[in-house]
MMTF fields as JSON, N, C-alpha, C and O atoms, coordinates in Angstrom:
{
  "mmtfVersion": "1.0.0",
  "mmtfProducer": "UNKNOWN",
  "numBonds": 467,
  "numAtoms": 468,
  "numGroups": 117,
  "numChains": 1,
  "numModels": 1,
  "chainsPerModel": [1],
  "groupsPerChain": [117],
  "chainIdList": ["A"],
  "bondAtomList": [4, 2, 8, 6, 12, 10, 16, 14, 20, 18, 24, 22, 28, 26, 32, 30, 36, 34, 40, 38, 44, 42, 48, 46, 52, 50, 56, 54, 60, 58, 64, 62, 68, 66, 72, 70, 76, 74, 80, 78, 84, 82, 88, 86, 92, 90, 96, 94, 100, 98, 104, 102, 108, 106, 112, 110, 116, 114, 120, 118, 124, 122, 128, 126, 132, 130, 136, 134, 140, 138, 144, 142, 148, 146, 152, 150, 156, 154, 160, 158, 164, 162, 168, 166, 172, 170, 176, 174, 180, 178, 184, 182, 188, 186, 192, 190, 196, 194, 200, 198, 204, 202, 208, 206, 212, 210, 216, 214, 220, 218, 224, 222, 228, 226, 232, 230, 236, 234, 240, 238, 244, 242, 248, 246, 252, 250, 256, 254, 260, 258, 264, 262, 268, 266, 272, 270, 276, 274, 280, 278, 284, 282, 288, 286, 292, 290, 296, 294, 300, 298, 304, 302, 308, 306, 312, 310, 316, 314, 320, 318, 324, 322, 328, 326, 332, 330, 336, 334, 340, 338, 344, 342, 348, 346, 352, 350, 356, 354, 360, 358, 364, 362, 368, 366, 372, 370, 376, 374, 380, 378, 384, 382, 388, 386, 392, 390, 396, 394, 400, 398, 404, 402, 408, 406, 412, 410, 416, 414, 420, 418, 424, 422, 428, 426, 432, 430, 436, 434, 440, 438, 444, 442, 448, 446, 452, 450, 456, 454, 460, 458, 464, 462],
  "bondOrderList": [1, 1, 1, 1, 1, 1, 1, 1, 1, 1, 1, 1, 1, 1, 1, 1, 1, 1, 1, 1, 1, 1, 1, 1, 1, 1, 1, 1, 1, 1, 1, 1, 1, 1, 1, 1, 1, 1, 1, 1, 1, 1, 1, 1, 1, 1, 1, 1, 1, 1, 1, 1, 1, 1, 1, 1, 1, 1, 1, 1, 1, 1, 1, 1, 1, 1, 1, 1, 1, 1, 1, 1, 1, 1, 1, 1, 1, 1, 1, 1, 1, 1, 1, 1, 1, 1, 1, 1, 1, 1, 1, 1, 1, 1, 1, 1, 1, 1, 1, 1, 1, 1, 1, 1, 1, 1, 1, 1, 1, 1, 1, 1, 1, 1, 1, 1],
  "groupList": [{"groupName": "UNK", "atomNameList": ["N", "CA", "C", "O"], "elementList": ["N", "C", "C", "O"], "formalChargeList": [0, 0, 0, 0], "bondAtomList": [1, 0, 2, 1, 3, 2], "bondOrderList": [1, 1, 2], "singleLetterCode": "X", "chemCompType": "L-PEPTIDE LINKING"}],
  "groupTypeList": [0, 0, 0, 0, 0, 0, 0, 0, 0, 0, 0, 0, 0, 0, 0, 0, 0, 0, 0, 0, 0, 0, 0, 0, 0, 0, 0, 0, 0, 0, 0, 0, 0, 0, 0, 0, 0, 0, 0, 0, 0, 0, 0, 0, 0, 0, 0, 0, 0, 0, 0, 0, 0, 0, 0, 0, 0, 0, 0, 0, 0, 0, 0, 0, 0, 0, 0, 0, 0, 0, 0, 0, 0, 0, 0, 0, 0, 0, 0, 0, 0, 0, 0, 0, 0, 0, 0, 0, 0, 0, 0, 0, 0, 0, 0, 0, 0, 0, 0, 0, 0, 0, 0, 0, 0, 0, 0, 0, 0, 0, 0, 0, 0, 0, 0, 0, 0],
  "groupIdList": [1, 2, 3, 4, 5, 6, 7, 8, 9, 10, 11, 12, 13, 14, 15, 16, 17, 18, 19, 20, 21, 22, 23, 24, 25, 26, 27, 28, 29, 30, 31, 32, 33, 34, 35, 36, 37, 38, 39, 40, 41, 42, 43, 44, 45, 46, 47, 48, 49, 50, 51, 52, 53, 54, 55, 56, 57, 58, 59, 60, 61, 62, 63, 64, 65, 66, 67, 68, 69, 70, 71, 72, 73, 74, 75, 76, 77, 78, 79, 80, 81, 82, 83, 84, 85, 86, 87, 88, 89, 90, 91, 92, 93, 94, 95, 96, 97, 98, 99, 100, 101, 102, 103, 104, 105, 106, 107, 108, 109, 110, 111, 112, 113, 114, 115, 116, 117],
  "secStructList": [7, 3, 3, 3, 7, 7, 7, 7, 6, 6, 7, 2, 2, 2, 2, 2, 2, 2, 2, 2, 2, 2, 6, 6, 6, 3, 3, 3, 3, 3, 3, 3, 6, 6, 3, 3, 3, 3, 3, 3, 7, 1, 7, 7, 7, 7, 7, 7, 7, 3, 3, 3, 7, 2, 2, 2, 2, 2, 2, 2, 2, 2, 2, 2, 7, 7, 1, 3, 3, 3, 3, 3, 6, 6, 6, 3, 3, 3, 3, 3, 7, 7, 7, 7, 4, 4, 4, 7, 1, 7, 1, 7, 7, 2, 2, 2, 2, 2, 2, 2, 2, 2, 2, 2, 2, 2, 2, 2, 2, 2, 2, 2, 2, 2, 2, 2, 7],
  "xCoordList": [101.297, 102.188, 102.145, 102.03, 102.281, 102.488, 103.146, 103.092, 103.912, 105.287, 105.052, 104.345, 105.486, 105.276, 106.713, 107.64, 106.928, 108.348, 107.482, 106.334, 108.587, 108.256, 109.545, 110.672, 108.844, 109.524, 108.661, 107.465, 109.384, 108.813, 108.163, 108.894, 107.072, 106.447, 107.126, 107.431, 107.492, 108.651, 109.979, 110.729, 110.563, 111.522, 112.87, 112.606, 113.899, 114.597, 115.247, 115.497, 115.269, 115.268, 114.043, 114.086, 112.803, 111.537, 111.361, 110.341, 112.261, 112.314, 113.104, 112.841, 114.091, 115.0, 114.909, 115.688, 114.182, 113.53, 112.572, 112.298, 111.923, 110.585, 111.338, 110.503, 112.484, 112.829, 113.811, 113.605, 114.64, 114.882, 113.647, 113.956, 112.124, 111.614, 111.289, 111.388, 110.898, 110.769, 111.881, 111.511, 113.424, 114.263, 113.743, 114.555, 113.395, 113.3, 111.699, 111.142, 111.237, 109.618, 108.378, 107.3, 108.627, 107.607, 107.174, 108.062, 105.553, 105.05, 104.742, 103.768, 104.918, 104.052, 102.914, 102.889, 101.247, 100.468, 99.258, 98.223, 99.586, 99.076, 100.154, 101.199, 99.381, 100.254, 98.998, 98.086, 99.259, 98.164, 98.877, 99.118, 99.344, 99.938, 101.012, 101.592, 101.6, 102.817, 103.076, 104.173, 101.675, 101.419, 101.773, 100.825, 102.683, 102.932, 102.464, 102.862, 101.602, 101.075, 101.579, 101.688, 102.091, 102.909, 102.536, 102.125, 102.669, 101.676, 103.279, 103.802, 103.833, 104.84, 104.206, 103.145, 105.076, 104.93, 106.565, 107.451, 106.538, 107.591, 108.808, 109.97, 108.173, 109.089, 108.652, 107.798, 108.948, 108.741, 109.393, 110.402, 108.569, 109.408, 110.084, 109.436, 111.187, 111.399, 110.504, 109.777, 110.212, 109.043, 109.65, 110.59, 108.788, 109.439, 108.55, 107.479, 109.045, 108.181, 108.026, 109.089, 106.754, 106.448, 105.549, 104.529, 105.817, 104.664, 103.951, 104.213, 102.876, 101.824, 100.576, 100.2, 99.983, 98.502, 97.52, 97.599, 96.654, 95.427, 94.846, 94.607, 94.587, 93.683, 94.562, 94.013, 95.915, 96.542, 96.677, 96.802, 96.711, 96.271, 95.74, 96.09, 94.402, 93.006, 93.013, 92.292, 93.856, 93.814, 94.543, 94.064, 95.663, 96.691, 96.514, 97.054, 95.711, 95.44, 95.583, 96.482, 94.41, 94.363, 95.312, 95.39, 96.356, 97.473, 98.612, 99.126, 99.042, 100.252, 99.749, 100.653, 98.799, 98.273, 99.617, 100.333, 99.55, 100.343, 99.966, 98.954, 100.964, 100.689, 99.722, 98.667, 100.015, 99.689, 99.994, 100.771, 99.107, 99.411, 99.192, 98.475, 99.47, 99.016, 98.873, 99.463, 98.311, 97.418, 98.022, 98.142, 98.442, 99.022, 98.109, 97.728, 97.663, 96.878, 95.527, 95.174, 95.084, 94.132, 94.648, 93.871, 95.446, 95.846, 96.972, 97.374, 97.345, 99.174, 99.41, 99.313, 99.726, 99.793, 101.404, 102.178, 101.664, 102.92, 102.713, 102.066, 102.936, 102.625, 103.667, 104.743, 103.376, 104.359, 104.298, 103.514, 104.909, 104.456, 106.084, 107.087, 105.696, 106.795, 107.107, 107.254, 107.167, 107.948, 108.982, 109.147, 109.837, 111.038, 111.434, 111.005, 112.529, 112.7, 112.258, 111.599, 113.292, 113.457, 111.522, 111.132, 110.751, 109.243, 108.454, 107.448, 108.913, 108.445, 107.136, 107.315, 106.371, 105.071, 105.307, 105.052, 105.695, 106.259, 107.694, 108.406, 108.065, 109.842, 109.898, 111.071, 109.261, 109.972, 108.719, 107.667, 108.823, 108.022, 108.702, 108.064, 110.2, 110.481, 109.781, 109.957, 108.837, 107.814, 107.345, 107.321, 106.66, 105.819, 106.526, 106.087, 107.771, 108.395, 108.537, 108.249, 109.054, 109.848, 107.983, 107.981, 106.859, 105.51, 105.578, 105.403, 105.819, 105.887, 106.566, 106.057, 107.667, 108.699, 108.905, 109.93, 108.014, 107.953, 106.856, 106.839, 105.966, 104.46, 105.337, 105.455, 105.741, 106.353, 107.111, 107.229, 107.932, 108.989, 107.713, 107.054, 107.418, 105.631, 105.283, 105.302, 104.92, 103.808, 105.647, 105.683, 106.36, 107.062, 107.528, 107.339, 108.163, 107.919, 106.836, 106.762, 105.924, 104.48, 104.52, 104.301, 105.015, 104.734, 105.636, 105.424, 106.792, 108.407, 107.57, 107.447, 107.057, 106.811, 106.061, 106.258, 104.993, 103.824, 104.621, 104.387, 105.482, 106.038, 107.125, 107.408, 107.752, 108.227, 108.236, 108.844, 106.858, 105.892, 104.785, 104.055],
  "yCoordList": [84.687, 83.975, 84.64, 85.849, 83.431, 84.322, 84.036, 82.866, 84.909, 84.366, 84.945, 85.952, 84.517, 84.851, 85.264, 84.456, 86.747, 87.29, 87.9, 88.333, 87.733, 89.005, 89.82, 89.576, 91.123, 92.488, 93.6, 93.488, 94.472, 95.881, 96.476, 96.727, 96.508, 97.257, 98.416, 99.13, 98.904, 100.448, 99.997, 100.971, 98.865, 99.312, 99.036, 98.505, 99.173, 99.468, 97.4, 96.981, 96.806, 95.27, 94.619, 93.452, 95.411, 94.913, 95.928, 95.935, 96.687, 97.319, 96.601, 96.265, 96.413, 95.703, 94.401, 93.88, 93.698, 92.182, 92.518, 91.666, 93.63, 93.36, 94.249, 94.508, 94.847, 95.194, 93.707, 93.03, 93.384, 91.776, 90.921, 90.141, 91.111, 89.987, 90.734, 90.094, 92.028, 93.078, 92.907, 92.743, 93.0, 92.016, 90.719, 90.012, 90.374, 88.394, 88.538, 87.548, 89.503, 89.564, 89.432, 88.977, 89.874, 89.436, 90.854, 91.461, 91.697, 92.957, 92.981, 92.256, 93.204, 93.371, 93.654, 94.847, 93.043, 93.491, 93.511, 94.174, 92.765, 93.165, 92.756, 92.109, 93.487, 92.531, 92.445, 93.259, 91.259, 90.941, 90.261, 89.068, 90.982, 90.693, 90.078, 90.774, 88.833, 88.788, 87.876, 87.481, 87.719, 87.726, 88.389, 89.014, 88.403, 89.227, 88.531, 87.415, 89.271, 88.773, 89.075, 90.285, 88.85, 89.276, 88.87, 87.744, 89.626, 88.54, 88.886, 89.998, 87.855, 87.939, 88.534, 88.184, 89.565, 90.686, 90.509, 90.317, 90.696, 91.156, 91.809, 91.428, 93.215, 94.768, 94.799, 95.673, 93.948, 94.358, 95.985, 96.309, 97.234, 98.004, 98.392, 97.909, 99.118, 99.139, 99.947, 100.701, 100.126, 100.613, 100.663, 99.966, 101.931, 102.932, 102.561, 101.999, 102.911, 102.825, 103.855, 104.41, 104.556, 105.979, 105.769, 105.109, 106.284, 106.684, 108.096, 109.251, 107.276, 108.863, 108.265, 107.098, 109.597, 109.419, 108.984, 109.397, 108.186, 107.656, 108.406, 108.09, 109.749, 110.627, 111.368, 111.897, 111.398, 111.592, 110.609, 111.06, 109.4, 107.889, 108.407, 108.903, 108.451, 108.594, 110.018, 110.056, 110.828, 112.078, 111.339, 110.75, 111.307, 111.206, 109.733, 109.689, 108.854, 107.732, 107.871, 107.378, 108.795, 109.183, 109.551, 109.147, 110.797, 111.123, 110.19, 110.107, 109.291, 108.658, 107.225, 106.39, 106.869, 105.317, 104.211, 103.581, 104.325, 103.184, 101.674, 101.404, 100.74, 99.533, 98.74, 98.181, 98.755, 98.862, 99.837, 100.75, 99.179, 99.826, 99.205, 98.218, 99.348, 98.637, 99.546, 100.591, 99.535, 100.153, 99.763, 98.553, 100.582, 100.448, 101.091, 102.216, 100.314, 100.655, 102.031, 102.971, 101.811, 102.797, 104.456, 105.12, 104.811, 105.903, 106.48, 107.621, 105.375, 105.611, 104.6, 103.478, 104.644, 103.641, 103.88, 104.764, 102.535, 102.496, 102.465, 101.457, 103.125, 103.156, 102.728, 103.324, 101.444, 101.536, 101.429, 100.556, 102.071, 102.851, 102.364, 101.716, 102.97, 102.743, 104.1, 104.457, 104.705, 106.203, 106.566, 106.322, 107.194, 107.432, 108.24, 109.394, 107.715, 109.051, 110.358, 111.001, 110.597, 112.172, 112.768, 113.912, 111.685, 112.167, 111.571, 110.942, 111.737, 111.216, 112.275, 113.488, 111.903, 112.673, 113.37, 114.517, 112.569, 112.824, 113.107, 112.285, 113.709, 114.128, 114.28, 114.57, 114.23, 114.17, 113.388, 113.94, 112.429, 111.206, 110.516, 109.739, 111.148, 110.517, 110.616, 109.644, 111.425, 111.199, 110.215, 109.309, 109.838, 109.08, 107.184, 106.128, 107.628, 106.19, 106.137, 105.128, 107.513, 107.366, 106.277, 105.371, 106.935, 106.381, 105.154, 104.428, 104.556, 103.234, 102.253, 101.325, 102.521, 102.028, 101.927, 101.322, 102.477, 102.909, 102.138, 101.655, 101.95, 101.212, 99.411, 98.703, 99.102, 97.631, 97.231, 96.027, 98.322, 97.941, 97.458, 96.537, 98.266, 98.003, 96.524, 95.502, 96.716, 95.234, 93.929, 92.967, 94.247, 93.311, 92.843, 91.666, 93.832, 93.532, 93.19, 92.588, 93.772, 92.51, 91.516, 90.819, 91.098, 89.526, 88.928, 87.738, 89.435, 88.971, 88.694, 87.543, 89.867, 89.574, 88.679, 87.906, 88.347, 87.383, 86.035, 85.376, 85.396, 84.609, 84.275, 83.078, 85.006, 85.201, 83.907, 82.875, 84.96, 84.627, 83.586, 83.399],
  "zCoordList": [35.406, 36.272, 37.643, 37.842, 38.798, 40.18, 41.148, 41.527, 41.813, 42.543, 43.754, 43.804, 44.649, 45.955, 46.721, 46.652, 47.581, 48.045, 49.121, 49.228, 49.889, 51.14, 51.2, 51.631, 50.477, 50.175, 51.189, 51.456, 51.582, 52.426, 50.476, 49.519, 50.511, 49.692, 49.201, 50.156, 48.095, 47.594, 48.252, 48.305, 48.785, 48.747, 47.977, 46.899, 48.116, 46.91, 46.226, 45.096, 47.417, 47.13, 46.613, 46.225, 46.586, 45.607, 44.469, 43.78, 44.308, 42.967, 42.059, 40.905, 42.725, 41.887, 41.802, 41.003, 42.393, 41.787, 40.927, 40.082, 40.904, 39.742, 38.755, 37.888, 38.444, 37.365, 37.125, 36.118, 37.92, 37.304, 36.536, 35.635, 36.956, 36.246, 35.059, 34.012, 34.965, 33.924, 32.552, 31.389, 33.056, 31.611, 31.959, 31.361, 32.202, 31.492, 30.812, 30.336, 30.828, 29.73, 30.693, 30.312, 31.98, 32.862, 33.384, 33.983, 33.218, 33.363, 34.749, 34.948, 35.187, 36.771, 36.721, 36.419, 36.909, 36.528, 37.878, 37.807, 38.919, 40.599, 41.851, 41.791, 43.171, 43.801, 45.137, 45.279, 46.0, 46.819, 47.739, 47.56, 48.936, 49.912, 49.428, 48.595, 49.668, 49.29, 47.574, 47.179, 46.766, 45.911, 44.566, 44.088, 43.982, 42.643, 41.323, 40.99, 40.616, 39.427, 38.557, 38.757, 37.493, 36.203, 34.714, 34.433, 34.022, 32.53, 31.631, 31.71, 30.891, 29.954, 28.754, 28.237, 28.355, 27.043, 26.925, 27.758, 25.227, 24.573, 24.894, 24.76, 25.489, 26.433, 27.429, 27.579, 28.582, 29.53, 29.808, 29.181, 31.046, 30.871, 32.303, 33.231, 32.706, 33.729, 34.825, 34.179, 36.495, 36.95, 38.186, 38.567, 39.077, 40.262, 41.152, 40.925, 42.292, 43.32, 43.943, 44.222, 44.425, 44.908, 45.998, 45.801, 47.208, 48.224, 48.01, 47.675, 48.416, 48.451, 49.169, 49.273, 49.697, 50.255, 49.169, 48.012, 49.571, 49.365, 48.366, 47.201, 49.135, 47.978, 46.888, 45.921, 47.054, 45.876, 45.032, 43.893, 45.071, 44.182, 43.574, 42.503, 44.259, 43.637, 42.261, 41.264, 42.597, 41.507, 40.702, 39.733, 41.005, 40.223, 38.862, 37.757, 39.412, 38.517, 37.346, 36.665, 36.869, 35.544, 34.503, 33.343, 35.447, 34.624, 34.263, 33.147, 35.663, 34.864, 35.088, 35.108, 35.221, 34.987, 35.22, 34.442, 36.52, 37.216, 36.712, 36.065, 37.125, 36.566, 37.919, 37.619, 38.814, 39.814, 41.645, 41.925, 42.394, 43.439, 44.772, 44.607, 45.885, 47.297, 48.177, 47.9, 49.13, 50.169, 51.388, 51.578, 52.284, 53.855, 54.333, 54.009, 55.233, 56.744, 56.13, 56.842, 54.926, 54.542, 54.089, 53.402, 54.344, 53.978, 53.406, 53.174, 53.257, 52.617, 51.709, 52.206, 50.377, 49.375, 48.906, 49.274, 47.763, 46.778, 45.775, 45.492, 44.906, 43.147, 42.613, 42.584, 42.056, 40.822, 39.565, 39.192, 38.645, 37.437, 36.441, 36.739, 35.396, 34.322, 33.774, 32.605, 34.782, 34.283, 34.871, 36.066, 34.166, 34.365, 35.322, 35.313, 36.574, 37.418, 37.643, 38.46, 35.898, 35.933, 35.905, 36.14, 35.582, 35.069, 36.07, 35.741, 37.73, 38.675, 39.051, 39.157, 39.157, 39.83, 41.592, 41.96, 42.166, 43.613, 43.713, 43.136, 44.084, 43.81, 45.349, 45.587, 46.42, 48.066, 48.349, 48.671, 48.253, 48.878, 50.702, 51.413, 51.059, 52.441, 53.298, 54.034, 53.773, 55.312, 54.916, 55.749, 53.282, 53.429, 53.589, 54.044, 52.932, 53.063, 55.024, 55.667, 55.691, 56.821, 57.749, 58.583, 57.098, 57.82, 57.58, 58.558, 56.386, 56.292, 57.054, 57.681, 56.951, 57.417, 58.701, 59.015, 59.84, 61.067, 61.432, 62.564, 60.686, 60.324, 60.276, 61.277, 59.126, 59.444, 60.235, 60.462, 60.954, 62.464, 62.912, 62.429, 63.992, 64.716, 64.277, 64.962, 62.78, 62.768, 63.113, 63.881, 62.578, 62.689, 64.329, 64.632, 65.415, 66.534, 67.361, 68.432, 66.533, 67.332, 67.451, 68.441, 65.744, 65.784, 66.316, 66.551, 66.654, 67.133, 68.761, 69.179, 69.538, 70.761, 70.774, 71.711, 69.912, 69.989, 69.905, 70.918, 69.049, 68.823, 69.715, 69.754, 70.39, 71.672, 72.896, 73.18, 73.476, 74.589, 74.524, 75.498]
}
């Protein structure tokens, strides 16, 4: 199944819609721009959202095998995974949210001025 939202990637109003579709039996299983893919299972389970660099993705894959993930501007990604807080891999992830978040002001007043003028 695939539903379409425009959510700031990790943040705490697209966590809590994809743990809303998570109880109704719906897994989160990609996401592609404003694209969310989901396949219905039994348990759905609940799932976090984490910033981290690129090349920590890349290590880290293996160990806690995220459900998925998305990519900002090449070097800064969001993981989200089905592990529990307390068994968070990143435990001070804020620069990387404060980069993000500083990153979509920007793209968003672009398009505000473009649309503007």
């Amino acid at each position: 199944m695939q539903k379409r939202r425009f959510f700031l990637k990790g943040s705490a109003a697209e966590v809590a819609w994809l743990n809303r579709q998570a109880a109704w039996g719906y897994q989160l299983t990609a996401i592609h721009g404003l694209s969310y893919q989901f396949k219905e299972v039994p348990q759905a389970r609940q799932l976090i959202a984490e910033y981290m660099p690129q090349t920590t993705l890349q290590v880290m894959t293996t160990v806690f095998q995220p459900l998925t993930s998305y990519t900002f501007h090449d070097d800064m990604a969001v993981v989200y995974s089905t592990v529990a807080p307390k068994q968070r891999v990143v435990n001070n992830d804020q620069q990387y949210r404060l980069a993000v978040y500083r990153h979509a002001r920007d793209v968003a007043l672009n398009w505000l001025n473009g649309w503007y003028w």
